[in-house]
DRENTORKOL-3810 file (N, C-alpha, C; in nm, 4 decimals):
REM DRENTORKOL-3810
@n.u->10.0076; n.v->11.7434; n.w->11.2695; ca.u->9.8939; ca.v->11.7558; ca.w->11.3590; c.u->9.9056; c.v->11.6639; c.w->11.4807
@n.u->10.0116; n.v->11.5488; n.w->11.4707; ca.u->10.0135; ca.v->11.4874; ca.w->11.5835; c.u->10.1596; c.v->11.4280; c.w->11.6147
@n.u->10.2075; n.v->11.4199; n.w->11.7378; ca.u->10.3299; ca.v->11.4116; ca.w->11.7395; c.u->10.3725; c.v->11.2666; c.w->11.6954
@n.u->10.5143; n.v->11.3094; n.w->11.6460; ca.u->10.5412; ca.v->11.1590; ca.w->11.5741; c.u->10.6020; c.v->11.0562; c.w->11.6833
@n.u->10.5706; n.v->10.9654; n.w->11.6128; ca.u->10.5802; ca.v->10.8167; ca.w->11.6923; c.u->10.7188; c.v->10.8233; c.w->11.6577
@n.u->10.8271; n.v->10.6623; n.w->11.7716; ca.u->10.9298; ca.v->10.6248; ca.w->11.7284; c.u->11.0741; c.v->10.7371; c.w->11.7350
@n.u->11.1868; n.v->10.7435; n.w->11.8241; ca.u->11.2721; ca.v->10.7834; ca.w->11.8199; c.u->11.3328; c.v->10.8889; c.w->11.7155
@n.u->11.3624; n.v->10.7911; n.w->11.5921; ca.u->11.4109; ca.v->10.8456; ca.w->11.4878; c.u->11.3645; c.v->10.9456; c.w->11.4036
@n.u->11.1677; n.v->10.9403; n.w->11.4454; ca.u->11.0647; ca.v->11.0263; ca.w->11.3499; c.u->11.0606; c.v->11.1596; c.w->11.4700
@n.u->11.1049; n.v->11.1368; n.w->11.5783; ca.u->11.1474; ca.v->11.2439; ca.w->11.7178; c.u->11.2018; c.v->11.3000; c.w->11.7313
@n.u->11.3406; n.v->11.2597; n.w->11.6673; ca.u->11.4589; ca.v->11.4014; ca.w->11.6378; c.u->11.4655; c.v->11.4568; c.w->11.5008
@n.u->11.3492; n.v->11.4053; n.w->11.4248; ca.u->11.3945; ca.v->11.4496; ca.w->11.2986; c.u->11.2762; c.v->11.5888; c.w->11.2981
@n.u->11.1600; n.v->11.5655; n.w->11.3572; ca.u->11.0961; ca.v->11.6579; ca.w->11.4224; c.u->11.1546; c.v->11.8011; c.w->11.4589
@n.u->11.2313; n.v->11.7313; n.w->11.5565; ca.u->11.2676; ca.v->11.8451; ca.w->11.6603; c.u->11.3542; c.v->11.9569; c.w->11.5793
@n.u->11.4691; n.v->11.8213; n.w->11.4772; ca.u->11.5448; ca.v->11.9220; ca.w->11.3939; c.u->11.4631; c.v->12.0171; c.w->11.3113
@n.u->11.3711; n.v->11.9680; n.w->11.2850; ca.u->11.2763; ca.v->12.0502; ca.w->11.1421; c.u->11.2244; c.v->12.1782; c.w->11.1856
@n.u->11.1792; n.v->12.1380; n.w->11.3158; ca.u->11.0897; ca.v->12.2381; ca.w->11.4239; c.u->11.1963; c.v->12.3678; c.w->11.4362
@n.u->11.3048; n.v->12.2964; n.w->11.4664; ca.u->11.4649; ca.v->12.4499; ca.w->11.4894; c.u->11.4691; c.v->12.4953; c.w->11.3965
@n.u->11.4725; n.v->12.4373; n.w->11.2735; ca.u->11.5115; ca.v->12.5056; ca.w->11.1718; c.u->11.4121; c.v->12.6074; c.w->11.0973
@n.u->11.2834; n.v->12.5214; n.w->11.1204; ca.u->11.1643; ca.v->12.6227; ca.w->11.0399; c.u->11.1297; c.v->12.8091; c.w->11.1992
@n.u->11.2082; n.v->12.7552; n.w->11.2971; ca.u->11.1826; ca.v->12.8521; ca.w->11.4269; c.u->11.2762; c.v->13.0194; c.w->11.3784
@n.u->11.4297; n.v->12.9121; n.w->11.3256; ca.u->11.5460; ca.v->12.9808; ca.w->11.2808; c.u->11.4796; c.v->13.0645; c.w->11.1159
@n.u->11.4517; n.v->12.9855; n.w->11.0482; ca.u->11.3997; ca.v->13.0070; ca.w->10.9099; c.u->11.2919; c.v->13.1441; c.w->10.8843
@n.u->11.1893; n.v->13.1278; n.w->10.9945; ca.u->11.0511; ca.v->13.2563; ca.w->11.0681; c.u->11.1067; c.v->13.3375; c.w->11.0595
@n.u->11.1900; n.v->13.3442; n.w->11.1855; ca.u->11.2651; ca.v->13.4792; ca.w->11.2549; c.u->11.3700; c.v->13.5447; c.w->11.1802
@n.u->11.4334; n.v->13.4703; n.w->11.1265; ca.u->11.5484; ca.v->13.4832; ca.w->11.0043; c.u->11.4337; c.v->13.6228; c.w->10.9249
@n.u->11.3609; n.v->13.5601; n.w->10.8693; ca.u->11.2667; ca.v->13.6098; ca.w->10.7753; c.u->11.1896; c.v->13.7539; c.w->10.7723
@n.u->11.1428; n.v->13.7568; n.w->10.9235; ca.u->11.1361; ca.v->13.8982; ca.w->11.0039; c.u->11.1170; c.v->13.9117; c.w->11.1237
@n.u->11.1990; n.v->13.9636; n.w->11.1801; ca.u->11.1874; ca.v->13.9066; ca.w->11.2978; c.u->11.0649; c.v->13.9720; c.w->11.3673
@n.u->11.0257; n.v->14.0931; n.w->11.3783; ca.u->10.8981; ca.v->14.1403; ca.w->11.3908; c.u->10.7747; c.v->14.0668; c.w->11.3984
@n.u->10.7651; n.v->14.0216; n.w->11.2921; ca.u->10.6684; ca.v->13.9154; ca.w->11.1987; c.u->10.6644; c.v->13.7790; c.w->11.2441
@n.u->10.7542; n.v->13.7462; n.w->11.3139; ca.u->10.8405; ca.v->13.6178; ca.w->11.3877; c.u->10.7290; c.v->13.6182; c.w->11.5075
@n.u->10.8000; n.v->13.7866; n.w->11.5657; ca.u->10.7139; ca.v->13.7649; ca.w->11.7510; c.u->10.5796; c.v->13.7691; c.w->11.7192
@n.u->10.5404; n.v->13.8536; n.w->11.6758; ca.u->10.3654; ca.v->13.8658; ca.w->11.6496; c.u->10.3187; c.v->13.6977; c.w->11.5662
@n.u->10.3690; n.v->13.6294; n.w->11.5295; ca.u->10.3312; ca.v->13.5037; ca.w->11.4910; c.u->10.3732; c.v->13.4567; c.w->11.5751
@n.u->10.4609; n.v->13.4390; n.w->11.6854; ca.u->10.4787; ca.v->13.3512; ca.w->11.7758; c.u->10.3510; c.v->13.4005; c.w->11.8834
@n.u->10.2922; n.v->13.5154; n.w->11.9087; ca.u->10.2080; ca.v->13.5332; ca.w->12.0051; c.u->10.1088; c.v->13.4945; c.w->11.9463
@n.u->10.0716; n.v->13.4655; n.w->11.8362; ca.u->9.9143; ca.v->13.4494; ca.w->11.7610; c.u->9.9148; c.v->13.3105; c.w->11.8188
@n.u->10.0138; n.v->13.2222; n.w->11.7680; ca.u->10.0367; ca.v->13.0842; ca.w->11.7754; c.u->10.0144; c.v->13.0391; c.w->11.9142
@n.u->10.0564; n.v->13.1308; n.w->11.9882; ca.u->10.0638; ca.v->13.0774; ca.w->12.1646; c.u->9.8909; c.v->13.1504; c.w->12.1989
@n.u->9.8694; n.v->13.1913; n.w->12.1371; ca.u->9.7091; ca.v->13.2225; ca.w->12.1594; c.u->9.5647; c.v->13.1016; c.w->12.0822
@n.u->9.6453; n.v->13.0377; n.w->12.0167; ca.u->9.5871; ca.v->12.9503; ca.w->11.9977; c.u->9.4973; c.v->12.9696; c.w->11.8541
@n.u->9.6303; n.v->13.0610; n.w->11.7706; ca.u->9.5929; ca.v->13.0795; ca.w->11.5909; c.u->9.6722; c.v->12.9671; c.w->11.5044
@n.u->9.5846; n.v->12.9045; n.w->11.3999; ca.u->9.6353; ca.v->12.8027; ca.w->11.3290; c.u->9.7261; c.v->12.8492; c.w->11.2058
@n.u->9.8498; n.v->12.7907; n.w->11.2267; ca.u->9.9648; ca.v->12.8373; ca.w->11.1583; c.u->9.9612; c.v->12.8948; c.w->11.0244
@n.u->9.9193; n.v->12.8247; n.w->10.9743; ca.u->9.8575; ca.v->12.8850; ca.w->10.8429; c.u->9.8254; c.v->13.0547; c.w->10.8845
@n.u->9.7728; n.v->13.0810; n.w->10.9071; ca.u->9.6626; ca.v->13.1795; ca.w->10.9657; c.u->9.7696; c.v->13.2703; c.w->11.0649
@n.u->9.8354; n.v->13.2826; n.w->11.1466; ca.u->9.9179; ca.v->13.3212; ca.w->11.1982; c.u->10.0499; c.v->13.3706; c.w->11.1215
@n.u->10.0788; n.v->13.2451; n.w->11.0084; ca.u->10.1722; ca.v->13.3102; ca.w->10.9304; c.u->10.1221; c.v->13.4354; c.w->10.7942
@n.u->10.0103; n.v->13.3991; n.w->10.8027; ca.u->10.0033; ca.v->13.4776; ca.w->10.6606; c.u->9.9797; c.v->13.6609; c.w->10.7244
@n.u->9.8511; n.v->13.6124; n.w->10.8940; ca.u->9.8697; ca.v->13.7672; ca.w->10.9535; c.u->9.9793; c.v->13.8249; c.w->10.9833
@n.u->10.1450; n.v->13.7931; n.w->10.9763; ca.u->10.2404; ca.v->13.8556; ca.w->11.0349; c.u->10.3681; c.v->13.8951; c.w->10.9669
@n.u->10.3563; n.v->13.8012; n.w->10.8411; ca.u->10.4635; ca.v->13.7780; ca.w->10.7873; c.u->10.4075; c.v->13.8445; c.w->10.6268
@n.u->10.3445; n.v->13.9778; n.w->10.6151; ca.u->10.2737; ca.v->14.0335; ca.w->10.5270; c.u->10.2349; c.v->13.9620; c.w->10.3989
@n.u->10.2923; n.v->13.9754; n.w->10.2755; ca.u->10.2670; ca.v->13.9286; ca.w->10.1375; c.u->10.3580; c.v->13.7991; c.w->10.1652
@n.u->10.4511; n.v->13.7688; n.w->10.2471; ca.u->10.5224; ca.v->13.6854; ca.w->10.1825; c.u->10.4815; c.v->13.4979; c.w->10.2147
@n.u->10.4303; n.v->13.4858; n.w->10.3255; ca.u->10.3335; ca.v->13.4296; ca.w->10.3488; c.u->10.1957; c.v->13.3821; c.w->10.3443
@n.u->10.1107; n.v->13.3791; n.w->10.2043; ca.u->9.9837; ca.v->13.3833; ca.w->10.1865; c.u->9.9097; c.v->13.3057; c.w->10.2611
@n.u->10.0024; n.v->13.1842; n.w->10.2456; ca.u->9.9353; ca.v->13.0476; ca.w->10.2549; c.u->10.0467; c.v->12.9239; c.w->10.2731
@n.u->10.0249; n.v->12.8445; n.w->10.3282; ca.u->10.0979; ca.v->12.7414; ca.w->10.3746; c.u->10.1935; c.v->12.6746; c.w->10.2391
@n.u->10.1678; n.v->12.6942; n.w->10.1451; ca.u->10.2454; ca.v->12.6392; ca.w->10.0261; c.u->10.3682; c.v->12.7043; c.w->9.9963
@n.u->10.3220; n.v->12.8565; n.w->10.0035; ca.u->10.4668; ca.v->12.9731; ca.w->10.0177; c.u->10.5550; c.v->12.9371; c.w->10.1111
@n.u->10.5001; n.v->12.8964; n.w->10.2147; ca.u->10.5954; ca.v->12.8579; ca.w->10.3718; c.u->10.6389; c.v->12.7674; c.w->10.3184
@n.u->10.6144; n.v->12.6239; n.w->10.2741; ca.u->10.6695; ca.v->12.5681; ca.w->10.2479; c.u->10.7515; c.v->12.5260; c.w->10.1049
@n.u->10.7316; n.v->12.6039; n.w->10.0094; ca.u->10.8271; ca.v->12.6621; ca.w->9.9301; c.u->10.9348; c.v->12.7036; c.w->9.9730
@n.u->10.9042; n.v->12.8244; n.w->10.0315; ca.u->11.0410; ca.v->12.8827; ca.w->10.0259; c.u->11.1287; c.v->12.8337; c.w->10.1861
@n.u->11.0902; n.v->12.7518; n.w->10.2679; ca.u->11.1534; ca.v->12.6793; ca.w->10.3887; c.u->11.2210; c.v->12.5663; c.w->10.2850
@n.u->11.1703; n.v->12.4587; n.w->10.1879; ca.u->11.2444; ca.v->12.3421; ca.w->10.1846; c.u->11.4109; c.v->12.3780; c.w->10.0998
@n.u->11.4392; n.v->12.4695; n.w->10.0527; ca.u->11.5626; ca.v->12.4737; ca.w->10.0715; c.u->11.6615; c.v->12.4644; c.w->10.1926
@n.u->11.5957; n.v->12.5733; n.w->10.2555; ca.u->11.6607; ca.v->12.6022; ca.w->10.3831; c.u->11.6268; c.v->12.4656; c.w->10.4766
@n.u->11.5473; n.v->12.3894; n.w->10.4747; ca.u->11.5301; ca.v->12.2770; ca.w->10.5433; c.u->11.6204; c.v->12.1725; c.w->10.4898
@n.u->11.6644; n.v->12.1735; n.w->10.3879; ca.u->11.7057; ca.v->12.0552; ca.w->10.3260; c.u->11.8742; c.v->12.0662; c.w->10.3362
@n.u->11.9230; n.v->12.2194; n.w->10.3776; ca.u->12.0484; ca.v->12.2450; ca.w->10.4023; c.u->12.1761; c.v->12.1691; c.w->10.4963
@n.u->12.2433; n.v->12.1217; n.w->10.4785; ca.u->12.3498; ca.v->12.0779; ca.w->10.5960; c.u->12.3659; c.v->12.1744; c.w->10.6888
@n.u->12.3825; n.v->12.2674; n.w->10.5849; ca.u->12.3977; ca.v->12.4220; ca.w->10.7093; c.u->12.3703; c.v->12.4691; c.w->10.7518
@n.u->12.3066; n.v->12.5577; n.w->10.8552; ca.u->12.1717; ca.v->12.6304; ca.w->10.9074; c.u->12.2070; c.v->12.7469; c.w->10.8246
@n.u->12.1481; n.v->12.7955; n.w->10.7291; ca.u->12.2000; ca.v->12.9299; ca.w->10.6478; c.u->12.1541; c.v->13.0978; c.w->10.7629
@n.u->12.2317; n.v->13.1583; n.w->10.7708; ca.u->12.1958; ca.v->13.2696; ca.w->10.8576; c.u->12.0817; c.v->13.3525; c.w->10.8333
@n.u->12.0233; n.v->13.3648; n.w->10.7046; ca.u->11.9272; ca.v->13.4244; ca.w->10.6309; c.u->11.8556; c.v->13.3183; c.w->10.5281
@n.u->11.6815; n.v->13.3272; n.w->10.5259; ca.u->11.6655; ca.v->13.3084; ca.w->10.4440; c.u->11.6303; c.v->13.3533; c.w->10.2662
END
């Protein structure tokens, strides 16, 4: 909810931010743009993900379920 303080808490951000961007779109990409326009309209993520990204997204716990693999990867995996 608020940007992080301190250098180190700044790129670790930014990395998380690419990867969960890569992780969305990966996911559908359809579902990706229409949540990226909700979001730029000023819909709270939660809420944006669950309208776009059908069943697989309910709720913020699913997102982050099924992202912390793929977040936790060395690799950027091509699919999630």
């Amino acid at each position: 909810m608020t940007y992080p303080a301190g250098d180190e808490r700044v790129v670790t951000f930014y990395q998380e931010s690419q990867k969960l961007v890569r992780f969305l779109s990966a996911a559908d990409k359809r579902g990706f743009l229409a949540f990226f326009e909700a979001m730029g309209k000023g819909a709270r993520f939660e809420t944006a993900a669950r309208n776009n990204f059908g069943n697989r997204f309910l709720n913020l716990e699913a997102v982050e379920r099924e992202f912390k693999g793929y977040a936790t990867s060395q690799l950027i995996p091509t699919t999630p």
